[in-house]
Backbone bond lengths (Angstrom), bond angles and torsions (degrees), N, CA, C in turn:
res aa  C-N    CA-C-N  psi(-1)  N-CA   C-N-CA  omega(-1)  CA-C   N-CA-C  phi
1 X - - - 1.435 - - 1.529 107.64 -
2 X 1.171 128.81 142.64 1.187 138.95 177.78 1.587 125.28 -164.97
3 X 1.373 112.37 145.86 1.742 111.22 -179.69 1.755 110.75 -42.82
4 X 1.136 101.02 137.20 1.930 103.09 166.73 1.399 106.27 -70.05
5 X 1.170 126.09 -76.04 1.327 144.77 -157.90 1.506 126.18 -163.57
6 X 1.170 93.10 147.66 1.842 122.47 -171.47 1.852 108.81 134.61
7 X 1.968 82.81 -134.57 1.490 97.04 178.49 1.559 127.01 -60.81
8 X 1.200 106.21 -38.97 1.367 127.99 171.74 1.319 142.99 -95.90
9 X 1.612 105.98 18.12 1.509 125.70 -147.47 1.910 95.04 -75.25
10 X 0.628 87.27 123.47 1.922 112.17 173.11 0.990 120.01 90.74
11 X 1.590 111.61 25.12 2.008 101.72 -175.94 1.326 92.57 -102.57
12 X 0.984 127.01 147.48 1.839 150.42 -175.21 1.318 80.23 -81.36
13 X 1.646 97.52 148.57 1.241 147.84 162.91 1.629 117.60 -101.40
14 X 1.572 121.22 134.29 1.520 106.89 161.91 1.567 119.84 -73.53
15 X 1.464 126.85 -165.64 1.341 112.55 171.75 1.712 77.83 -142.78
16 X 1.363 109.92 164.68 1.548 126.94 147.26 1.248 119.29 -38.90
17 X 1.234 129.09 121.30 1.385 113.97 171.01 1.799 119.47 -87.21
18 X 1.016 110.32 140.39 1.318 112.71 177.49 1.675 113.77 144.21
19 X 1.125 138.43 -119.36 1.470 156.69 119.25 2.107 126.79 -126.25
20 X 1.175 91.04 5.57 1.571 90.01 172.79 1.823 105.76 -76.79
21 X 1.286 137.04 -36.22 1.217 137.36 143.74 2.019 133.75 -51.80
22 X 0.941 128.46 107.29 1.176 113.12 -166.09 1.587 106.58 -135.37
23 X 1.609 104.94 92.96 1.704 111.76 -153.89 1.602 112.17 -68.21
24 X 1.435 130.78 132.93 1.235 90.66 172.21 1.073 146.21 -84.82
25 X 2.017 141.38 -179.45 1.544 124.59 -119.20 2.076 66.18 -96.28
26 X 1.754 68.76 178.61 1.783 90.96 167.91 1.383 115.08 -71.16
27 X 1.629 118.41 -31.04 1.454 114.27 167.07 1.344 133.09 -58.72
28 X 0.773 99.49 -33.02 1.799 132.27 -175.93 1.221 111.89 -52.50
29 X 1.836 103.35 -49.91 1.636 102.40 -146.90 1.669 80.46 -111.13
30 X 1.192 132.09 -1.02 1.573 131.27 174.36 1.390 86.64 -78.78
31 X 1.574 130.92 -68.04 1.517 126.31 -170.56 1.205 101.14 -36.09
32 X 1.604 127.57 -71.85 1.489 125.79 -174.03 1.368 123.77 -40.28
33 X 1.399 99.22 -44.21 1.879 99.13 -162.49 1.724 82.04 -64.06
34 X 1.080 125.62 -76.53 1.556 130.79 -155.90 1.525 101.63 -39.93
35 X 0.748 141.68 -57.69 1.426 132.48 168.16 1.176 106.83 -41.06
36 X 1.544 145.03 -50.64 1.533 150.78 -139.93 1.711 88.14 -105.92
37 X 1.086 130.70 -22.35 1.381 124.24 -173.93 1.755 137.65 -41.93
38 X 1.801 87.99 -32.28 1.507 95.86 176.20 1.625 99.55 -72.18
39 X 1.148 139.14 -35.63 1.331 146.50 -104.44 1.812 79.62 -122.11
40 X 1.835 115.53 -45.75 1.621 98.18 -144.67 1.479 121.75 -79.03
41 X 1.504 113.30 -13.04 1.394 112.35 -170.62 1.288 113.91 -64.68
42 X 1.615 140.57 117.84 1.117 130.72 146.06 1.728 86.45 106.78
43 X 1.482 118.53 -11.75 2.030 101.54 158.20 1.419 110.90 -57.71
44 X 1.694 83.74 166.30 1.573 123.27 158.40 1.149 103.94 -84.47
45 X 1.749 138.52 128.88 0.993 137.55 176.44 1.827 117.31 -133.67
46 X 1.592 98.56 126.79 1.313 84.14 -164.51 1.644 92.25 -126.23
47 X 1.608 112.05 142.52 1.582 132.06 -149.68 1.192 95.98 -114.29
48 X 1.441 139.71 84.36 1.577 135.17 -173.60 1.878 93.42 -101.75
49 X 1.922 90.83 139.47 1.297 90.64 -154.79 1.906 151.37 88.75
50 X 1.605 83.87 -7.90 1.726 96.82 -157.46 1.492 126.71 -22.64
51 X 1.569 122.72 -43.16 1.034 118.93 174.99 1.565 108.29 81.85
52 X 1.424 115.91 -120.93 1.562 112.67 172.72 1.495 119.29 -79.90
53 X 1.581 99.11 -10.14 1.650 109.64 -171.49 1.570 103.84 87.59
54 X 1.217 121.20 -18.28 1.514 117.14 173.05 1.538 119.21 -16.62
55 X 1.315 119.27 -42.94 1.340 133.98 -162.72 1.486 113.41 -70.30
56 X 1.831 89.52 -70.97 1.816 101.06 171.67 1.674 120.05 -75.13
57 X 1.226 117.80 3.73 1.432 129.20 146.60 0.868 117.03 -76.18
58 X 0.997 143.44 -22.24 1.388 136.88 -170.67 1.319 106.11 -84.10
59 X 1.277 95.90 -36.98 1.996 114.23 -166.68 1.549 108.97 -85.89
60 X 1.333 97.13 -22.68 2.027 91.49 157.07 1.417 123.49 -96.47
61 X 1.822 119.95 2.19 1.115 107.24 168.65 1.210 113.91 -83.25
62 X 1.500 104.51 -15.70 1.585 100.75 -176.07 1.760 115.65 -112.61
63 X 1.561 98.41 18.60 1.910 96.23 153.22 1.469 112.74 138.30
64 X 1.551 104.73 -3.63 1.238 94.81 -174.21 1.137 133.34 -69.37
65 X 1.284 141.92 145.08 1.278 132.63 -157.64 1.655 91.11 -85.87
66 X 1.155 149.93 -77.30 1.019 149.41 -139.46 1.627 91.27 -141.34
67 X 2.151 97.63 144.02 1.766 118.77 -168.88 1.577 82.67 -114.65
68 X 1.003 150.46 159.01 1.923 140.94 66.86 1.332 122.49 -46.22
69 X 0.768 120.37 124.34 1.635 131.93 174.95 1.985 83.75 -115.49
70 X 1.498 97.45 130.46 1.402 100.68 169.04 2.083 93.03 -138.61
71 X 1.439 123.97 114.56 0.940 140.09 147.34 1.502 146.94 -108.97
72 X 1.314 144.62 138.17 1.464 118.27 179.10 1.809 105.45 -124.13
73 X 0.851 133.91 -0.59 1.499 136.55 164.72 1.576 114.27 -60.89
74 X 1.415 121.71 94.47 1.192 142.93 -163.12 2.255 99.47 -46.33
75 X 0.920 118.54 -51.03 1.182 123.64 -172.68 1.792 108.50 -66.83
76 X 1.678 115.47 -47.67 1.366 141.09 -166.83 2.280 80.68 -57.20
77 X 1.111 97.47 -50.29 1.875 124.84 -166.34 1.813 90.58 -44.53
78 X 1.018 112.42 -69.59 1.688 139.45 -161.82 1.573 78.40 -57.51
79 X 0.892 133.16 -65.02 2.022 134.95 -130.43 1.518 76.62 -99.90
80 X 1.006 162.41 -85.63 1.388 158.15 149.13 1.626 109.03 29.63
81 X 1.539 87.59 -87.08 1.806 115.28 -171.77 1.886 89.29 -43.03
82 X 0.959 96.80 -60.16 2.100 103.90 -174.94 0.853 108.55 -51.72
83 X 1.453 157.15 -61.58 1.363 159.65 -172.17 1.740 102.95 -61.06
84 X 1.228 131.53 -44.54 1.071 107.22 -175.69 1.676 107.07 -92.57
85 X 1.131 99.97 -20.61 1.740 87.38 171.47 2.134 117.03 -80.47
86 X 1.072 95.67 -7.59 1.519 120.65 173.87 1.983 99.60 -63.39
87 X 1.880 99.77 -72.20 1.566 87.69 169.26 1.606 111.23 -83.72
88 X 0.985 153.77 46.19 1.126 147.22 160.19 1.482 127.71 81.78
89 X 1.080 122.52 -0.69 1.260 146.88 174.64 1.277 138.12 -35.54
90 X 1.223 139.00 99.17 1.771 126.90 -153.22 1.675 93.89 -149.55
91 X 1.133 109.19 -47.87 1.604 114.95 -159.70 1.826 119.12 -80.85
92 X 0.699 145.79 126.44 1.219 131.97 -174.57 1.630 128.86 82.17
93 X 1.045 103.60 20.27 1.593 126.18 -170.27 1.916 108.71 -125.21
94 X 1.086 102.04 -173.73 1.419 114.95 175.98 1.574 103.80 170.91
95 X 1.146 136.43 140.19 1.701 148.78 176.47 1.602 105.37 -149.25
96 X 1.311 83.09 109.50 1.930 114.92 175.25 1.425 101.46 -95.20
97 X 1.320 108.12 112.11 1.266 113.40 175.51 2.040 104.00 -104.86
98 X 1.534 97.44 111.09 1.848 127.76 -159.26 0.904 108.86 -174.89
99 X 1.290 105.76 170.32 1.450 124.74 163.57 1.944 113.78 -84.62
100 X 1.244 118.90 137.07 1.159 138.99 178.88 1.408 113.42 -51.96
101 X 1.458 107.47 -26.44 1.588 96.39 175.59 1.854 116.22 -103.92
102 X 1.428 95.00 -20.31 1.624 87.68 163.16 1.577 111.07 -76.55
103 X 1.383 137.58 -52.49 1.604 136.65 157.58 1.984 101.66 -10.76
104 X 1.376 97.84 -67.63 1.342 101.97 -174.83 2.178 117.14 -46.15
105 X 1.354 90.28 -42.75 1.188 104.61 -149.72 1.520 99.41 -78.07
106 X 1.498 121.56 -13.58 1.655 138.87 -166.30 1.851 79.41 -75.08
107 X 1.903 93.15 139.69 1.436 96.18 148.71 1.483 142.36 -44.64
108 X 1.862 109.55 122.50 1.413 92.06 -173.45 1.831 111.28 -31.72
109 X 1.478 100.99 166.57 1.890 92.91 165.18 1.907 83.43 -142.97
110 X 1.220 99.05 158.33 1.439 108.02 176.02 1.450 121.90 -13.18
111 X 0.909 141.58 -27.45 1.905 135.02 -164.24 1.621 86.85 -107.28
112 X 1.157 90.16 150.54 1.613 131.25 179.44 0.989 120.98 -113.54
113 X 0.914 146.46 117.55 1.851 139.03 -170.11 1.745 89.93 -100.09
114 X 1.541 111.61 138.72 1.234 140.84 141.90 1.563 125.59 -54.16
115 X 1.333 91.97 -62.37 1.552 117.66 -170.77 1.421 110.16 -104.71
116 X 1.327 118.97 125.15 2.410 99.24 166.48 1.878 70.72 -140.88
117 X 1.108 79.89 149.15 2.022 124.97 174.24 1.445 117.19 -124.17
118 X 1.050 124.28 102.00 1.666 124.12 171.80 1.335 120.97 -133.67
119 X 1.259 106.17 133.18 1.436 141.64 -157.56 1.466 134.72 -131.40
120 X 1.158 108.14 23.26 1.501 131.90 169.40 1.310 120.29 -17.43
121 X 1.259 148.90 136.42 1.123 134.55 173.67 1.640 104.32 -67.83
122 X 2.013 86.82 146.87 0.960 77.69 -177.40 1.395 157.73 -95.27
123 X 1.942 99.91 10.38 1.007 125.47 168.04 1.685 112.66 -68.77
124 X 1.447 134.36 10.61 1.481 161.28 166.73 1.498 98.44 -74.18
125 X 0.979 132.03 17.69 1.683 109.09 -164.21 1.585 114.70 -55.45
126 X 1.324 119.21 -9.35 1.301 129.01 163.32 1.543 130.89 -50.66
127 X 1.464 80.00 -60.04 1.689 108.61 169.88 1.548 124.94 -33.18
128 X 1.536 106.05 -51.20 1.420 111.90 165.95 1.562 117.71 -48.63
129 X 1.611 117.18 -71.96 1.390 114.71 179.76 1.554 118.63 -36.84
130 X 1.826 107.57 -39.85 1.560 95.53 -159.31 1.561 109.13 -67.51
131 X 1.678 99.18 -50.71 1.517 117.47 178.97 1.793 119.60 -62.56
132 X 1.276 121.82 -19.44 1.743 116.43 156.95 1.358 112.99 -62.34
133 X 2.097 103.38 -50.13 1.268 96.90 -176.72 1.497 143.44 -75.83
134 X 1.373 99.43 -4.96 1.600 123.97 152.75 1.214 119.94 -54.41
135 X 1.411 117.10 -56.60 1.526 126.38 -172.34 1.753 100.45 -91.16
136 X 1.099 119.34 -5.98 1.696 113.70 158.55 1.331 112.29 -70.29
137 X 1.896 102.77 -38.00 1.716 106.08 -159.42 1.439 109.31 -124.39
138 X 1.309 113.84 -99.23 1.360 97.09 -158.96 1.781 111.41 -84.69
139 X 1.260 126.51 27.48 1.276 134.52 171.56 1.520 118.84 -120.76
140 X 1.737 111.53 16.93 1.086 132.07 -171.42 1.492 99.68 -52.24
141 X 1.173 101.47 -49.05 1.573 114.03 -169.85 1.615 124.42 -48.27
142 X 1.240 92.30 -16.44 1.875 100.21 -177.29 1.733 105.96 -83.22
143 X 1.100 110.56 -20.54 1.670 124.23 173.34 1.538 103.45 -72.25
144 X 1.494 106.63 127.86 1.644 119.14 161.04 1.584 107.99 -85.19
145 X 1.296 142.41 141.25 1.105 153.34 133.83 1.654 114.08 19.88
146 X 1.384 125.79 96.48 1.173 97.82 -171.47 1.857 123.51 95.87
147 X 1.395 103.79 -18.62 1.407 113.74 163.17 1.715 134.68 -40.72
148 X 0.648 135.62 124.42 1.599 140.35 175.55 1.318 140.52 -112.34
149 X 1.235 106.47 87.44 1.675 118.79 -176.48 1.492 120.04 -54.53
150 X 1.527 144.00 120.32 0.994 157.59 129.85 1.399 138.20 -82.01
151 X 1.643 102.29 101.28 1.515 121.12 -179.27 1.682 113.68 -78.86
152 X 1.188 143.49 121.94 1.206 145.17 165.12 1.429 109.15 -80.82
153 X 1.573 131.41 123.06 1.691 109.64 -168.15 1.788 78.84 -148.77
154 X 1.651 110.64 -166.97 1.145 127.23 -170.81 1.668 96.60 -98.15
155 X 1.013 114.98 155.20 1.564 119.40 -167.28 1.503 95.57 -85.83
156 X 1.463 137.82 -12.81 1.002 138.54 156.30 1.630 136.97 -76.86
157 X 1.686 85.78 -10.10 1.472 77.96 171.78 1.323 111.61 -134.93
158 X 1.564 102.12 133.72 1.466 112.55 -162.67 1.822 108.35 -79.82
159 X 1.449 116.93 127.31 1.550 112.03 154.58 1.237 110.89 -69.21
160 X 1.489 112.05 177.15 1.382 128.05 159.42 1.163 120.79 -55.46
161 X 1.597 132.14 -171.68 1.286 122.46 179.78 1.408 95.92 -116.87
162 X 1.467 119.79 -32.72 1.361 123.20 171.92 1.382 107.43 -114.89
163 X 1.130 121.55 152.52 2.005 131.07 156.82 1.551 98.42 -138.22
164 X 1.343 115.21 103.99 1.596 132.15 -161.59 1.213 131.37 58.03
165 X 1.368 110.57 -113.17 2.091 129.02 149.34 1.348 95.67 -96.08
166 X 1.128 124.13 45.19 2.206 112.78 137.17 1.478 89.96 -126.85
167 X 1.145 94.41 131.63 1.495 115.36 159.41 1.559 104.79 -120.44
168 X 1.426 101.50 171.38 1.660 101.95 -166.91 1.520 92.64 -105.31
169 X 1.492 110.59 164.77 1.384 126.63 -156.67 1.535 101.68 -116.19
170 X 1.683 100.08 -46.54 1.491 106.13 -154.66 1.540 96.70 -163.02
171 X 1.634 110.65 149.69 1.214 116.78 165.99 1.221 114.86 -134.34
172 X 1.684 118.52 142.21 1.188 128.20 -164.10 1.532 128.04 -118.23
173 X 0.904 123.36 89.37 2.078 110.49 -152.42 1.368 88.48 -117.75
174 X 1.827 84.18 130.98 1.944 95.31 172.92 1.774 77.26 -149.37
175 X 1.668 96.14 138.80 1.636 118.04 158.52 1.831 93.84 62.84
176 X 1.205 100.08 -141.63 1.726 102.43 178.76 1.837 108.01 -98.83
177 X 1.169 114.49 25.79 1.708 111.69 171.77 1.504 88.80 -119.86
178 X 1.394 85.17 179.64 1.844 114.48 -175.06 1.897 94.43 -160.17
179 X 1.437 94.87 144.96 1.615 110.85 155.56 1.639 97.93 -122.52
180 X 1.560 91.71 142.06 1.450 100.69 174.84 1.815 87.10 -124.77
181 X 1.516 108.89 143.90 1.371 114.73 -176.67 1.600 97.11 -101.90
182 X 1.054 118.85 150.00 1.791 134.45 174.96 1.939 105.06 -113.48
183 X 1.120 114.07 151.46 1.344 112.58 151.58 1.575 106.83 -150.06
184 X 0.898 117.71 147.73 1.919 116.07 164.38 1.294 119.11 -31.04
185 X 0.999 125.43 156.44 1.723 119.31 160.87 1.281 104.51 -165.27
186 X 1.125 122.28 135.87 1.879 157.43 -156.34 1.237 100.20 -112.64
């Protein structure tokens, strides 16, 4: 595993060892970033799920002003913490070590996310509904104006089209994953 492109483009990443972590591929997150490209320079980016952080690394090599990484899998935590201290990383970050739906459930606090990425395992198929329908409803508030949700799921299993005010924008299927994009709507 390793960064695609930017600041950090070709330094390897660790992964979790085991299969309860399942990072996503290098194809995957090249499809994503390129889509997210107009969008990443100078976001708020928030990593639900992080795993190795592969994701929201990626999204600060290529400009983001500010990561959350929010994980609670003690091992996913370790391989995480390493990778960003691996590229050097301190400033512009933050890693909440929780669960994704209490993170969610904390009063907005000042930052706004641009960007959120979630990636639940995918034996979670739950996980999706609760955490869209958070960020449809009462976690609206963590969304800036214009924000854009990206779900990573199994190409077999279909989300909703809406979970509150996110409705989906776009769907993306490569290999056995899919991104489905969310945005607010009024």
């Amino acid at each position: 595993m390793r960064v695609i492109a930017g600041s950090f483009r070709s330094r390897s990443l660790q992964a979790p060892p085991g299969l309860a972590t399942r990072p996503t591929s290098d194809r995957l997150r090249e499809t994503l970033f390129n889509v997210l490209a107009p969008r990443i320079e100078g976001a708020r980016f928030l990593d639900l799920y992080a795993g190795s952080g592969a994701v929201g690394i990626e999204a600060m090599s290529r400009g983001a002003a500010e990561v959350v990484f929010v994980e609670r899998a003690a091992p996913a935590l370790k391989v995480l913490k390493a990778n960003l201290a691996g590229l050097g990383l301190g400033i512009g970050l933050d890693v909440v070590a929780g669960s994704v739906a209490t993170f969610l459930r904390k009063p907005a606090e000042e930052t706004r996310f641009d960007l959120v990425f979630l990636d639940p395992p995918y034996d979670a198929a739950n996980a999706y509904a609760a955490v869209l329908g958070l960020l449809g409803g009462a976690a609206a508030g963590l969304l800036a104006d214009g924000a854009l949700v990206v779900a990573e799921h199994r190409r077999k299993e279909r989300l909703e089209d809406r979970y509150g005010e996110l409705g989906r924008t776009r769907l993306l299927e490569q290999g056995d994953a899919a991104l489905s994009f969310y945005s607010p709507t009024v």
